[in-house]
C-alpha positions in Angstrom: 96.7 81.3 91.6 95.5 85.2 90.7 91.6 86.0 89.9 90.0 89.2 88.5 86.6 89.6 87.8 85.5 93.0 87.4 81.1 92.1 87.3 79.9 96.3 87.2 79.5 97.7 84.0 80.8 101.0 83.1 79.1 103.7 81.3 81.1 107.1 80.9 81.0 110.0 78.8 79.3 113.0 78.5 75.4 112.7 79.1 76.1 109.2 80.1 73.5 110.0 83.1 71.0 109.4 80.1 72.0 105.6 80.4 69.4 105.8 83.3 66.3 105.5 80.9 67.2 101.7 80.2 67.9 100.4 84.0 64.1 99.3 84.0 63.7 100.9 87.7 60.0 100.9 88.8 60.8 101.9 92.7 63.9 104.2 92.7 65.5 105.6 95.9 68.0 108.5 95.0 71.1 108.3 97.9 72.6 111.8 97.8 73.5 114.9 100.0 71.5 117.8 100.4 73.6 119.9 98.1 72.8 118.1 95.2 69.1 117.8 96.3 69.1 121.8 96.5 70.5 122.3 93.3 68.0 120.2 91.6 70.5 117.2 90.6 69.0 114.2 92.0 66.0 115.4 90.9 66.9 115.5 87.4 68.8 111.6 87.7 65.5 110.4 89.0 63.4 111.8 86.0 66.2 110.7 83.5 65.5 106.9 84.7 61.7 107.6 84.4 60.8 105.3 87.5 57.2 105.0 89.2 57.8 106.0 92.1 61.3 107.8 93.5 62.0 108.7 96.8 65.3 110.7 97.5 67.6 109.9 101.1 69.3 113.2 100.8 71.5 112.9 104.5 74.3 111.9 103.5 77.2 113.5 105.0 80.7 113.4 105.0 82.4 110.3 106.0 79.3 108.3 107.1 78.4 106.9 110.2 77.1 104.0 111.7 73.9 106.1 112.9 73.4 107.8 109.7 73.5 104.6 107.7 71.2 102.9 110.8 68.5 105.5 109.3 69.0 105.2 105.6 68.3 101.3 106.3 65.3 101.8 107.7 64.0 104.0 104.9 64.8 101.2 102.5 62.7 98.9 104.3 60.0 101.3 104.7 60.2 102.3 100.6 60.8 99.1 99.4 63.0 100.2 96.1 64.1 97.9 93.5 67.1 100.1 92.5 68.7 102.3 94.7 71.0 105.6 93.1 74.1 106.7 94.5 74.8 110.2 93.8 77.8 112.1 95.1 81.7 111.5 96.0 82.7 108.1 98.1 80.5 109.1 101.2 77.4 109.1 98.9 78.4 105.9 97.3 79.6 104.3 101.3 76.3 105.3 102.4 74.6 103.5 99.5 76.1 100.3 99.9 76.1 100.0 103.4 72.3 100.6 103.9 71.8 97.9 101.3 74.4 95.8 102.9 72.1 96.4 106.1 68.4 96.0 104.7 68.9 92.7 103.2 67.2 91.9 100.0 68.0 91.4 96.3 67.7 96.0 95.0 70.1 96.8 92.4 72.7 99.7 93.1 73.8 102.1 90.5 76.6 104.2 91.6 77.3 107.9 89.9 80.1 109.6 91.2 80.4 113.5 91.0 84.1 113.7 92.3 87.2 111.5 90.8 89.0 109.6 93.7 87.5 107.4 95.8 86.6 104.6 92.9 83.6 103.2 95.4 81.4 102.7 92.0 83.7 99.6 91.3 84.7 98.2 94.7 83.6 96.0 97.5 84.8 98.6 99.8 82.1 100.7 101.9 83.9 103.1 104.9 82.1 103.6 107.7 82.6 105.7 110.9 81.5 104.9 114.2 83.3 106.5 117.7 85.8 108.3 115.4 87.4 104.9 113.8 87.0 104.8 110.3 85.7 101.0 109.7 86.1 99.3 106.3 83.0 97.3 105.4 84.4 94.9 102.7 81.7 92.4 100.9 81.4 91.9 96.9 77.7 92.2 97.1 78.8 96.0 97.6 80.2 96.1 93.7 77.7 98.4 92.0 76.2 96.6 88.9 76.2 100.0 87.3 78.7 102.9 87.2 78.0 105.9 85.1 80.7 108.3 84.3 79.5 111.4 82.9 82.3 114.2 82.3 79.1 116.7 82.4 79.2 116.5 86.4 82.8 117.6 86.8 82.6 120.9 85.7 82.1 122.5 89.0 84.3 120.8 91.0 86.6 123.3 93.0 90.1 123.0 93.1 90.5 121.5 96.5 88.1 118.6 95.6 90.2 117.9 92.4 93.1 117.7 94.3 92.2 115.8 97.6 90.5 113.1 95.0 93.5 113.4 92.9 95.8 111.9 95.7 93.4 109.3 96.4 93.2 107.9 93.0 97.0 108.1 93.0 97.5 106.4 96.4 94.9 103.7 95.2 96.3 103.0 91.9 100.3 103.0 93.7 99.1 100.8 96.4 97.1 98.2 94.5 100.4 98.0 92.3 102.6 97.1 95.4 99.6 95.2 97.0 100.1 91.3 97.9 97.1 90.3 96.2 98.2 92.3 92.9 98.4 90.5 89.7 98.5 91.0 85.8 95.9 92.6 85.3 95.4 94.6 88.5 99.4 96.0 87.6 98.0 97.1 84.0 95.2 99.1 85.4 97.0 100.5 88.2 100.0 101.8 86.3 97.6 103.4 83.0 95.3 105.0 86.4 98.4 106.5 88.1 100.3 108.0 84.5 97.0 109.1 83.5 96.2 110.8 86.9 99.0 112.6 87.4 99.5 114.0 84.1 96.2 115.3 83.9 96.1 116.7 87.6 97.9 120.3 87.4 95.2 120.9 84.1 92.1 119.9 86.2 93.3 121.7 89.2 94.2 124.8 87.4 90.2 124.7 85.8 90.8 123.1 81.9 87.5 121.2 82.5 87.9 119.1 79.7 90.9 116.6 81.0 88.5 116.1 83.8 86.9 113.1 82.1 90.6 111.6 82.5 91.0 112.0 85.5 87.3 110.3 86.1 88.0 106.9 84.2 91.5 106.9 85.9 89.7 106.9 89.2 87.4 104.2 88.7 90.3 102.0 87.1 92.5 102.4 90.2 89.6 100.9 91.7 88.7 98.4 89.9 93.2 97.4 90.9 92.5 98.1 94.3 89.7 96.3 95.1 91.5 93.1 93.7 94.8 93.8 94.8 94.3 95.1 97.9 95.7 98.6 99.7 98.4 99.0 102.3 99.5 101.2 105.2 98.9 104.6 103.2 95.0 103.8 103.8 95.3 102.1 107.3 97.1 105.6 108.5 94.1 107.7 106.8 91.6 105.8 108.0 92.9 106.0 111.4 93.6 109.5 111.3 90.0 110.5 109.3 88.1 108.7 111.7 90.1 111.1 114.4 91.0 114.5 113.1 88.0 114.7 110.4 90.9 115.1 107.5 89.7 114.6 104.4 90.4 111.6 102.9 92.8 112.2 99.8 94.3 115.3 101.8 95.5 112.6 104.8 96.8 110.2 101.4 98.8 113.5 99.8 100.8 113.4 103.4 101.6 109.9 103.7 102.4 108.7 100.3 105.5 109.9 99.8 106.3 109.0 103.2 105.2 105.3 102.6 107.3 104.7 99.0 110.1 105.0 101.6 108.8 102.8 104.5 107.9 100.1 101.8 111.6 99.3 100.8 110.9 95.9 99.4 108.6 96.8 96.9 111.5 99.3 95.1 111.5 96.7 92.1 107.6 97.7 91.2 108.5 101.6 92.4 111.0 102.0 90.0 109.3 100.2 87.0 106.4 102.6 87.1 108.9 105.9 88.0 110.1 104.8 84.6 107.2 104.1 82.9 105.4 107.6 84.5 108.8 109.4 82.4 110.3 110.1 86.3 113.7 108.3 84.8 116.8 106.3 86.8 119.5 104.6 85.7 119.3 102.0 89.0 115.7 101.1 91.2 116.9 103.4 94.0 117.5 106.3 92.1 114.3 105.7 90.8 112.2 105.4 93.6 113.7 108.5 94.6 112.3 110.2 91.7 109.3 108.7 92.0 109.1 110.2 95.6 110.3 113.5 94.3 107.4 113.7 92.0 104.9 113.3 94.2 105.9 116.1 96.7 106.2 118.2 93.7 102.7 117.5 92.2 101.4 117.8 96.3 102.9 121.2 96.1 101.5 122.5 93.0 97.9 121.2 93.8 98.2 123.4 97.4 98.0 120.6 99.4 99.6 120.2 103.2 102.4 118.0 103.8 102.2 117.4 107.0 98.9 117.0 109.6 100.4 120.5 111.5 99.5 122.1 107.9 96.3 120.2 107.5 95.6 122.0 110.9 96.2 118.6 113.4 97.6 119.9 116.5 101.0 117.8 116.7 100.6 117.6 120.3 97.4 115.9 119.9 98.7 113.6 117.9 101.3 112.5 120.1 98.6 112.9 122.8 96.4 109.8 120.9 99.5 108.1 119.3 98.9 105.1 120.6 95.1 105.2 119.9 96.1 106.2 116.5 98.8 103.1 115.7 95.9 100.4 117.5 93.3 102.1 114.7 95.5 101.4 112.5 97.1 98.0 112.6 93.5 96.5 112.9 92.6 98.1 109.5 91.8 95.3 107.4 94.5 97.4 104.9 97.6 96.6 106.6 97.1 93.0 105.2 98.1 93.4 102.1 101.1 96.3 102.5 103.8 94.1 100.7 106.0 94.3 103.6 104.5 93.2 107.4 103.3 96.2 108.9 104.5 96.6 112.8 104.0 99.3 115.8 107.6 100.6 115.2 106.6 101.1 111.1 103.8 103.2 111.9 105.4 105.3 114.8 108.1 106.2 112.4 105.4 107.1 109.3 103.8 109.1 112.1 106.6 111.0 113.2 107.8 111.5 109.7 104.3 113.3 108.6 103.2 115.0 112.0 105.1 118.2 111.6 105.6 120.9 114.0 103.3 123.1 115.6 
């Protein structure tokens, strides 16, 4: 038996930040990072949704911790809101959710993401760090009831941020395909986030703003899949190695995706339906997968991205040093679960040897 609910509705557009003046907020709490409380951003969102009294959490940093979100929780319960606003790329969102997770209570979230990859507006899925493990917090009281995508907010992205988030919302949307829990309707959104994605890529990364929005509602449709279907080894590696090396996110997925088509030999059937579907061609499933591969390293290339952790700057012989650290990390991610093949020690040695690179 499959389900699919979806439950957070989805504004997007340009100006869609405007949506704000109907949420009915009297207490608003603005979750952000400092940047966008500099440049006068979260400002601006908390006088668009005209609330009584707004309060702005503007600590967030990258990849959130345990501590960071320990403080944010107690400012909740101190302010009180009745909606809180997250502002930013998946750490603003992960914060967000997991202080709310944390304070208790019945406050609304609204999520508003300024970068395309992570998809946190429609999951259950909040990541947390704490002693350099990444740690998946996974609940659907996290699922935003609000997510506003407003093309208006992509316009400065720089080209790195396009193409880290890029390889996430590919990685998501292959993943959740492949995924044991996936289903009809988790295939449909997967395949239409990961065509759409990747054609539109090379044009965001290269600055034609306007295919941005694309990219966006790809994002938050590969996870809307993923959050159904499930992920696999590609994010119980990155996870692992994030919490470790400080990666970023989508960079550590552009290095192991290719590498995991290949470890993930029994799902070749879905592969090769979407490498034809995505206009990669093959006349038989292996040729296909192949191609499908192919692509990948190719589009990982023309977005400047590493391919191995030595080119991401990971000292190889640290890796090896914390190999076994890194596998233990890994196989407890709550990911590995639903990789369509069983995900052992010897797997993940051989994905880590494949993607470490030389020194």
């Amino acid at each position: 038996m499959k389900e699919f609910s979806i439950g957070t509705k989805i504004v997007c557009g340009a100006g869609a930040v405007q949506t704000l003046r109907n949420v009915g907020a009297k207490k608003l709490m603005v979750v952000t990072d400092p940047f966008f409380a500099k440049n006068g951003l979260a400002q601006a969102v908390a006088d668009a949704a005209n609330a009584q009294q707004v309060k702005l959490f503007d600590r967030v940093q990258p990849d959130p911790t345990v501590e960071l979100v320990a403080e944010g929780t107690a400012a909740v319960r101190e302010f009180a809101p009745d909606m809180l606003v997250a502002l930013g790329g998946g750490s603003a969102m992960d914060c967000a959710k997991a202080m709310l997770h944390f304070a208790g209570g019945n406050v609304r979230l609204i999520a508003i993401p300024t970068t395309s990859g992570s998809g946190s507006e429609v999951t259950d899925f909040a990541i947390l760090t704490h002693n350099n493990v990444k740690h998946p917090l996974i609940d659907s009281r996290l699922r935003p009831e609000l997510a506003i995508l407003d093309a208006d907010l992509l316009t400065g992205l720089p080209p790195g941020l396009v193409a880290d988030g890029g390889f996430d919302v590919l990685s998501h949307a292959l993943e959740a395909l492949v995924a044991k829990n996936a289903s009809p309707f988790t295939d449909a959104l997967a395949k239409d986030a990961f065509c759409c994605a990747f054609e539109a890529l090379p044009a965001s990364f290269s600055g034609q703003t306007q295919v941005r929005g694309k990219v966006h509602i790809a994002a938050t449709m590969a996870g809307m899949a993923f959050t159904q279907a499930g992920l696999g080894v590609c994010h119980a590696m990155a996870h692992s190695l994030g919490g470790m090396f400080h990666v970023p996110h989508g960079r550590l997925n552009a290095i192991l995706l290719p590498a995991v088509i290949s470890l993930n030999g029994a799902a070749g059937e879905k592969y090769a339906a979407l490498a034809r579907t995505a206009g990669f061609g093959g006349s038989v499933d292996t040729i296909a997968v192949r191609n499908l591969k192919n692509a990948l390293v190719r589009l990982r290339r023309e977005l400047k991205l590493p391919e191995t952790l030595a080119q991401a700057g990971v000292e190889p012989r640290e890796v090896w040093r914390r190999a076994d650290e890194i596998l233990a990390a890994a196989l407890k991610d709550p990911c590995c679960q639903t990789n369509p093949v069983p995900v052992t020690e010897a797997m993940l040695r051989k994905l880590l040897e494949e993607v470490t690179g030389r020194g």
